[in-house]
C-alpha positions as CSV (number, residue, x, y, z in Angstrom):
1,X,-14.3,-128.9,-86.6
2,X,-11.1,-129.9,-87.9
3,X,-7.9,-129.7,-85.3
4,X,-6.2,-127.1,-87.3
5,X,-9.0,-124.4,-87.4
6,X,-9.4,-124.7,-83.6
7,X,-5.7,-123.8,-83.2
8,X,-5.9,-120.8,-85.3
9,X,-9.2,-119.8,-83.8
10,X,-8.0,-119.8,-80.6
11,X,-4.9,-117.8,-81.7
12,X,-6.6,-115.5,-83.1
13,X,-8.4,-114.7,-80.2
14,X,-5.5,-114.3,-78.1
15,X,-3.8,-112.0,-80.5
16,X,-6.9,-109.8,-80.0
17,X,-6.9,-110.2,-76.4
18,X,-3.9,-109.1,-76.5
19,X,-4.3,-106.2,-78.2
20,X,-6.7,-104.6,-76.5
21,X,-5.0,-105.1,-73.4
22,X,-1.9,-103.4,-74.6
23,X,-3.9,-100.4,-76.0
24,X,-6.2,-100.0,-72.6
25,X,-2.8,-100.6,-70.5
26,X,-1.7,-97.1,-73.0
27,X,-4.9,-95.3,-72.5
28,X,-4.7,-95.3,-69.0
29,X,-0.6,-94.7,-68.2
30,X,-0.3,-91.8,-70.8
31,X,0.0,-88.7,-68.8
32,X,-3.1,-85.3,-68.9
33,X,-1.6,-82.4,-70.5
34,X,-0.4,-79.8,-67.8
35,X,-3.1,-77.1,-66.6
36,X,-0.7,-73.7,-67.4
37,X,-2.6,-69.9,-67.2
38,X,-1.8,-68.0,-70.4
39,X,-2.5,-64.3,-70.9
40,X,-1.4,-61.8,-73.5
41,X,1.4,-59.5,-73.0
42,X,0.3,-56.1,-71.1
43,X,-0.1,-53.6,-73.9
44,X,0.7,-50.2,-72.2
45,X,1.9,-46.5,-73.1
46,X,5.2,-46.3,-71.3
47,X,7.7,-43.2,-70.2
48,X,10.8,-44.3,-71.2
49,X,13.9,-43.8,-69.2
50,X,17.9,-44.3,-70.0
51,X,19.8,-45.6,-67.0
52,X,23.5,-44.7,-66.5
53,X,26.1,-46.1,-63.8
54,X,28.0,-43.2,-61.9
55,X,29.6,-42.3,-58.8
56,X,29.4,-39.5,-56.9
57,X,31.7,-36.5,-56.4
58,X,32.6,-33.6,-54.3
59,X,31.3,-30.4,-55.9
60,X,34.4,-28.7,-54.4
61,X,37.4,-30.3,-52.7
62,X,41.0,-28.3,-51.4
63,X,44.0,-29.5,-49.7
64,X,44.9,-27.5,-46.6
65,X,48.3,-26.1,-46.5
66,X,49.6,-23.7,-44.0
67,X,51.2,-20.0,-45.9
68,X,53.8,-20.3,-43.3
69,X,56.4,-22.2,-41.4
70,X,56.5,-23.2,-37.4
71,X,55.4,-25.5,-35.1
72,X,51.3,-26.6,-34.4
73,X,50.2,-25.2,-31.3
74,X,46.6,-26.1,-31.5
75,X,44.3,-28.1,-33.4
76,X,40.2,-26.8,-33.5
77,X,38.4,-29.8,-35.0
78,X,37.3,-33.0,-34.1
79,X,38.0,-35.8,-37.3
80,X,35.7,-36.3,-40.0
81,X,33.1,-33.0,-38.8
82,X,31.8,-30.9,-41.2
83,X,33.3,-27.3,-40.8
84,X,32.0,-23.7,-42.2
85,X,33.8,-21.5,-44.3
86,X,36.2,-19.8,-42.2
87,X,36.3,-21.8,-39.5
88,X,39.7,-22.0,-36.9
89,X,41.2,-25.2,-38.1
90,X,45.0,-25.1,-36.8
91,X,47.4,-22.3,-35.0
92,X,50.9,-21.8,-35.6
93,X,53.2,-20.8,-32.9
94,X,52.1,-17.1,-33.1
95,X,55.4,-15.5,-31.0
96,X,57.6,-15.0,-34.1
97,X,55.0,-13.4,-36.3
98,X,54.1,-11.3,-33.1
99,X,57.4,-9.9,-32.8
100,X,58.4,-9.2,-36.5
101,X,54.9,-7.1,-36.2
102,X,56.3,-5.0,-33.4
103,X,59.4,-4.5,-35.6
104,X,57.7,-3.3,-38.6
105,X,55.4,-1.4,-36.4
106,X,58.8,0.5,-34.7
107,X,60.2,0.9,-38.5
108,X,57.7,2.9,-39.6
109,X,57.4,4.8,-36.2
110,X,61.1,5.9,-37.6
111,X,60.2,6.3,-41.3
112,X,57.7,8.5,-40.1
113,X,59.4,10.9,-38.1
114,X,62.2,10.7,-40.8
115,X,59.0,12.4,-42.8
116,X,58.4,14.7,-40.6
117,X,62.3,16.5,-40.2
118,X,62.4,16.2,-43.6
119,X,58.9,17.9,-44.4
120,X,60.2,20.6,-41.8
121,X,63.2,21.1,-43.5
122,X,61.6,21.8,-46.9
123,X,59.5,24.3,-45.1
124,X,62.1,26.3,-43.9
125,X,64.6,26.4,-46.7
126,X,61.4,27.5,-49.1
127,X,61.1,30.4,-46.1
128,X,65.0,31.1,-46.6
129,X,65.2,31.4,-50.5
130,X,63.3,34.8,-50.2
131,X,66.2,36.5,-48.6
132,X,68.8,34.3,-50.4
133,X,70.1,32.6,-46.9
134,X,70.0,29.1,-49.0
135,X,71.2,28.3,-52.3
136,X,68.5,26.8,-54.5
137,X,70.5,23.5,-55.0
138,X,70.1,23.2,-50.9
139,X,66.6,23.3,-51.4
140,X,66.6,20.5,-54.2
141,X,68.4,18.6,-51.7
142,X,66.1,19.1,-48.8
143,X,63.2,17.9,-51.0
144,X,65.2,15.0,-52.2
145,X,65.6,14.0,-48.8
146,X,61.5,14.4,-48.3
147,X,60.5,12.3,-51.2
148,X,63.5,9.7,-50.0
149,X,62.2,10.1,-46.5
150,X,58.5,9.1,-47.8
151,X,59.6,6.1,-50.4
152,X,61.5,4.8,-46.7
153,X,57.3,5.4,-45.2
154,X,55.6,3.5,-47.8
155,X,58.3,0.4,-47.6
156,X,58.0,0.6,-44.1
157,X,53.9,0.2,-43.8
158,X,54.2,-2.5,-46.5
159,X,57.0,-4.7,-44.4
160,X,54.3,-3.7,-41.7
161,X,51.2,-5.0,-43.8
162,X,53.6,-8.6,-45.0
163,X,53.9,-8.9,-41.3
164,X,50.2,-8.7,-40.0
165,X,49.2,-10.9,-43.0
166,X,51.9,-14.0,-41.8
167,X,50.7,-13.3,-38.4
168,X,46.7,-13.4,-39.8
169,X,48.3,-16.9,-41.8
170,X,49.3,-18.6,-38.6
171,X,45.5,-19.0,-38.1
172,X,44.5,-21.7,-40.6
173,X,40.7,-21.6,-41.4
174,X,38.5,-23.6,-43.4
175,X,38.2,-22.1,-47.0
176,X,34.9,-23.6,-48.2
177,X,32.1,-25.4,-46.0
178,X,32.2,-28.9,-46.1
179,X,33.2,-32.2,-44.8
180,X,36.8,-32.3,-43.3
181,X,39.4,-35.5,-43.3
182,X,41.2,-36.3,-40.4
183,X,44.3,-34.5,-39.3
184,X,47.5,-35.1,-40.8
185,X,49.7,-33.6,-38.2
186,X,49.7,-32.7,-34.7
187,X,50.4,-29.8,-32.1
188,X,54.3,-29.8,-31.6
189,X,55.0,-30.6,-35.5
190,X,57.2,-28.4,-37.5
191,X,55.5,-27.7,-40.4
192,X,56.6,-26.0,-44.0
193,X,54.4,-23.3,-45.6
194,X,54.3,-21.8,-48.6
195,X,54.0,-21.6,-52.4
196,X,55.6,-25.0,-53.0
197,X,56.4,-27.8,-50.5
198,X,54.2,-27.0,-48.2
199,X,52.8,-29.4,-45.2
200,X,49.5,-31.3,-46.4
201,X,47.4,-30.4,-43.1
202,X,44.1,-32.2,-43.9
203,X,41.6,-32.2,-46.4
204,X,38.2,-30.7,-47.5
205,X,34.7,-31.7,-49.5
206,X,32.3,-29.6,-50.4
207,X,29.0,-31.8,-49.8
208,X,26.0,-29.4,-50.8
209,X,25.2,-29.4,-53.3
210,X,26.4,-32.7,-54.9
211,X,27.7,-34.0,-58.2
212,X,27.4,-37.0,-59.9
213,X,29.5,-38.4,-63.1
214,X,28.3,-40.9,-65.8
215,X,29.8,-42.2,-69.2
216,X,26.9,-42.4,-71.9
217,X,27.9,-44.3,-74.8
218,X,28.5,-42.8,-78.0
219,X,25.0,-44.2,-79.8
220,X,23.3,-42.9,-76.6
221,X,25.2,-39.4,-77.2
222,X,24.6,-38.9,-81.0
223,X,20.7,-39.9,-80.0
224,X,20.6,-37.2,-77.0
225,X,22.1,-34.8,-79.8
226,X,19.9,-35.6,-82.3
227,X,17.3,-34.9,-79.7
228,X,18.8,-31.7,-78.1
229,X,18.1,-32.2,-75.0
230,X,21.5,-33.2,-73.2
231,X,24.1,-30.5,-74.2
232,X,22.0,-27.7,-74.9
233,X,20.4,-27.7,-70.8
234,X,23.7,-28.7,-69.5
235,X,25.2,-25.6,-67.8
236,X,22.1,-24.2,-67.6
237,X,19.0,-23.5,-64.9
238,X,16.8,-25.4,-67.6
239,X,18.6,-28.7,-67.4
240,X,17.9,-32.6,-68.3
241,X,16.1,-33.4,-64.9
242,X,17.4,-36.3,-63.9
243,X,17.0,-39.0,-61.0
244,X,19.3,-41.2,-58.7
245,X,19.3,-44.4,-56.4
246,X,21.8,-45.9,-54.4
247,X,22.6,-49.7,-54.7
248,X,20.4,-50.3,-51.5
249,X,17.0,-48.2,-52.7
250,X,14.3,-49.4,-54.9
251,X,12.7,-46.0,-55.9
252,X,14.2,-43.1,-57.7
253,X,14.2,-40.2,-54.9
254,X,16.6,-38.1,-55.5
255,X,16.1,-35.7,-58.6
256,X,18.7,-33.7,-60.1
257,X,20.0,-32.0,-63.3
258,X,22.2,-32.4,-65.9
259,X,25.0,-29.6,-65.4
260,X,27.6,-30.6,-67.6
261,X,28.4,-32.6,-70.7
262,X,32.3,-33.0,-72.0
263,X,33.5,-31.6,-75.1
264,X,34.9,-34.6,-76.9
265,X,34.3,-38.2,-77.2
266,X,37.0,-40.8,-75.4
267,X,38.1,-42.4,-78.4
268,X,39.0,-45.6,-76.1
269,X,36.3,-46.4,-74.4
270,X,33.4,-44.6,-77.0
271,X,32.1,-42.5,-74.2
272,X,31.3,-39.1,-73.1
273,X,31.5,-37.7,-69.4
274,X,28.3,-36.3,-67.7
275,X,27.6,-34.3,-64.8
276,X,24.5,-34.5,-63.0
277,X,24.2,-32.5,-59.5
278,X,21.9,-32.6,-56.4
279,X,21.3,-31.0,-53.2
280,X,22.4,-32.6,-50.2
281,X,21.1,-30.6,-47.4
282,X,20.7,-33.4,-45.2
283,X,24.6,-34.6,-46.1
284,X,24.0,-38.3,-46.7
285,X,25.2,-38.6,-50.6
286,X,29.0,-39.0,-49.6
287,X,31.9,-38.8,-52.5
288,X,33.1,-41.9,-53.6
289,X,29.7,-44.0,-53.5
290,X,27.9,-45.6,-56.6
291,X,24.3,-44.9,-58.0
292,X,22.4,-45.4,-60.7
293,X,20.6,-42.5,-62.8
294,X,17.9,-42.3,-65.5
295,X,16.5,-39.6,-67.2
296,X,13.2,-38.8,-69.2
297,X,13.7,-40.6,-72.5
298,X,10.1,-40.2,-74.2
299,X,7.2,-42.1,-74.4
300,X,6.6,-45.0,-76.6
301,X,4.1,-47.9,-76.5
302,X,4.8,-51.2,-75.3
303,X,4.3,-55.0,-74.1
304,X,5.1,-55.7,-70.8
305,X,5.0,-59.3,-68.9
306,X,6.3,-60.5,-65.4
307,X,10.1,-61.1,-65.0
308,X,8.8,-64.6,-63.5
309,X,8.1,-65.9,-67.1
310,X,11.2,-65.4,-68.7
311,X,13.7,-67.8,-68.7
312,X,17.5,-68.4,-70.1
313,X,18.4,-70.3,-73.2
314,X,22.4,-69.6,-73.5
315,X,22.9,-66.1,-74.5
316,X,18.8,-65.7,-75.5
317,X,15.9,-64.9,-73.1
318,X,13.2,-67.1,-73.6
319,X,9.0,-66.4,-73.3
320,X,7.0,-69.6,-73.4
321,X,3.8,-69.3,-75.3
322,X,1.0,-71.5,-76.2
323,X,0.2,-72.0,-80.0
324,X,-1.8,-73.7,-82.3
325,X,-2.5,-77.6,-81.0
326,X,-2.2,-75.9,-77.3
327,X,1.5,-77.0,-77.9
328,X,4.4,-74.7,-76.2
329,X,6.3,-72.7,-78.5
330,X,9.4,-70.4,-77.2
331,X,9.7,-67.5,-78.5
332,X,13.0,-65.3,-78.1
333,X,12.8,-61.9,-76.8
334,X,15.0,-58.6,-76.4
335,X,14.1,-57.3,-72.9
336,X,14.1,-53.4,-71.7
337,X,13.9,-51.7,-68.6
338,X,11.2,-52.3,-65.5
339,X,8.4,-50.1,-65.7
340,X,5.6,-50.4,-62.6
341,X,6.4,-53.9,-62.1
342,X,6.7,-55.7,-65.2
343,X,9.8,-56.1,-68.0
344,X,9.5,-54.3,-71.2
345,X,9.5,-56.5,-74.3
346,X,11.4,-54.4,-76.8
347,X,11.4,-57.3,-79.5
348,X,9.9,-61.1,-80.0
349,X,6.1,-60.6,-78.7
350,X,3.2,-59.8,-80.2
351,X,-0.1,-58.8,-78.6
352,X,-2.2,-61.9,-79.7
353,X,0.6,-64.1,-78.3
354,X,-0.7,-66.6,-75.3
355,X,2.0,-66.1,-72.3
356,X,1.9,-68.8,-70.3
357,X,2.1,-67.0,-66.9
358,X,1.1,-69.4,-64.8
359,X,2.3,-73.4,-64.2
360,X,5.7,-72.8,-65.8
361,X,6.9,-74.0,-62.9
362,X,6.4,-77.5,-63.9
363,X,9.0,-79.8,-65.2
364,X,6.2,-81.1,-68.4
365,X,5.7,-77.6,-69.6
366,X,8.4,-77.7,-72.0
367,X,8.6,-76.8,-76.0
368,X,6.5,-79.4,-77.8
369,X,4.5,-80.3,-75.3
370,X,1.0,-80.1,-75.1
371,X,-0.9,-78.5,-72.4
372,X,-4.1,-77.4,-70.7
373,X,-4.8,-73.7,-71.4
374,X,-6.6,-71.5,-68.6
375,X,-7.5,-67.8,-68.7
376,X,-5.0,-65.8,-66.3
377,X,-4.3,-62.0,-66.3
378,X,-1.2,-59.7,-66.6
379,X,-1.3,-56.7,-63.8
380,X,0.4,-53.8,-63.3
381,X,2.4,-53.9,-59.6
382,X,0.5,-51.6,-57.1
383,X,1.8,-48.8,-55.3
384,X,0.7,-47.6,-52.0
């Protein structure tokens, strides 16, 4: 064998050496596709329900203001307590008012007897005038004097009536049953009553029942309308039932009804105001605090999956599925509301999609890639 056709032989056996190694060395460093459990999305007749943000509200609230002037002699309630309708709240210095009683008391003591001479003397002249001792003018002027004597009466028992009622006013009582604010003045203050200008004394809420105010978009009101359900129970003992939770509650406890819907759109913000109220017989729901409330929307069907499978893409939500190949396809969503566990897909899924509900967690299940599929399940959460 010639020198050059051993070279070459040799070479070419080294090439293939070579080769082999390289493509074994492949074989075993090239990574298994990733294991992942893939379901379809839960197909499921749903209730649907619209969820509003609101605040709550005093059903009734009044500032207390004295009717009359003086000083505070005494006040009857501890800060903050919840009162009843007609409750002592304050006293006014009570000696003035006492004594311009007495003094309208004493003025129509005298108006009275003024009546009575006068009523005597009308009987008498009357007596005269059938043996012509009087003149008839006297007797005009005798009765004159009675009906002036009686106008004097009446003006007295009203000054007497003005009185009692400012003496009845220096004894400020609660005018509805509720929750009262703290004081604002103290015993030994000069206070100012009346019409206008009067002393703000403290301040009431009425706490039972309860109400609760939420804006609802103008799409959401030309829907409700559409539907005639909202406006035509508001007002009503037939109204929208509704339900609240508080920012700390997971369940929907508290039922309601719509009460109240506004008569006009705000043309800034493209909302309308609504009214829900509540009972609050064990006075928890306070004024002033936030909540959420939903009410009955229909039923529709739908496909629910976990919140745990959906991700973020920049402004999209994102549900990996597996497709043909077993390779990871995205597929963009529109999400709705919860319902017994699992996140409404309004948009983006279809029920023969593969939702990869289990080993998302790894970092190699990405778009593109493939992976292992294994049968997993979507399940309702259970409620004890």
């Amino acid at each position: 064998m010639s020198r050059s056709r051993l070279i070459g032989l040799v070479l070419t056996v080294l090439a293939t050496s070579t080769g082999l190694t390289a493509f074994d060395a492949a074989a075993q460093g090239a990574p298994p596709a990733p294991p992942v459990q893939v379901a379809p999305p839960l197909a499921k007749r749903i209730t649907n329900w619209d969820e509003f943000t609101g605040r709550f509200e005093a059903s009734e609230q009044v500032e207390v203001r004295a009717r009359v002037s003086g000083f505070i002699d005494r006040v009857h309630f501890s800060d903050g307590s919840l009162v009843q309708k007609g409750d002592l709240l304050f006293t006014i210095d009570q000696r003035p008012y006492k004594l311009a009683v007495d003094v309208a008391r004493a003025e129509v003591a005298r108006a009275k007897a003024q009546v009575e001479l006068a009523q005597n003397e009308v009987e008498r002249a009357e007596g005269l005038t059938q043996n012509r001792t009087i003149t008839a003018r006297d007797v005009d002027q005798r009765r004159a004097n009675l009906n002036s004597a009686v106008g004097t009466l009446q003006g007295a028992e009203a000054n007497l009536k003005n009185a009692e009622l400012n003496l009845e006013w220096t004894e400020v009582r609660a005018p509805l049953a509720g929750r009262i604010s703290n004081r604002r003045v103290d015993p030994g203050n000069l206070i100012a009553g009346g019409q206008s200008g009067a002393t703000l004394l403290t301040t009431i809420v009425a706490i039972s029942p309860i109400y609760f105010t939420f804006d609802v978009s103008e799409a959401d009101f030309l829907r409700y309308s559409r539907m005639a359900s909202l406006r035509d129970g508001a007002g009503n003992d037939a109204g929208v039932p509704v339900e609240v939770r508080l920012s700390d509650e997971t369940k929907w406890g508290r039922r309601g009804k719509v009460n109240f819907v506004d008569n006009a759109v705000n043309a800034r913000s493209a909302t309308i105001r609504g009214r829900a109220v509540f009972d609050n017989k064990d006075q928890f729901l306070t004024p002033g605090v936030f909540g959420r409330l939903r009410f009955f929307a229909g039923e529709a069907d739908a496909l629910l999956v976990p919140d745990t499978v959906i991700s973020s893409d920049q402004a999209n939500k994102i549900v990996l599925t597996v497709g043909p190949e077993n390779k990871v396809v995205p597929k963009t969503v529109v999400l709705g509301p919860i319902s017994e566990g699992l996140r409404v897909i309004r948009s983006g899924l279809t029920p023969e999609d593969k939702i990869i509900v289990g080993g998302n967690a790894n970092p190699m299940v990405r778009p593109g890639v493939a992976v292992t599929p294994q049968p997993g399940e979507i399940k309702v959460a259970t409620t004890n």
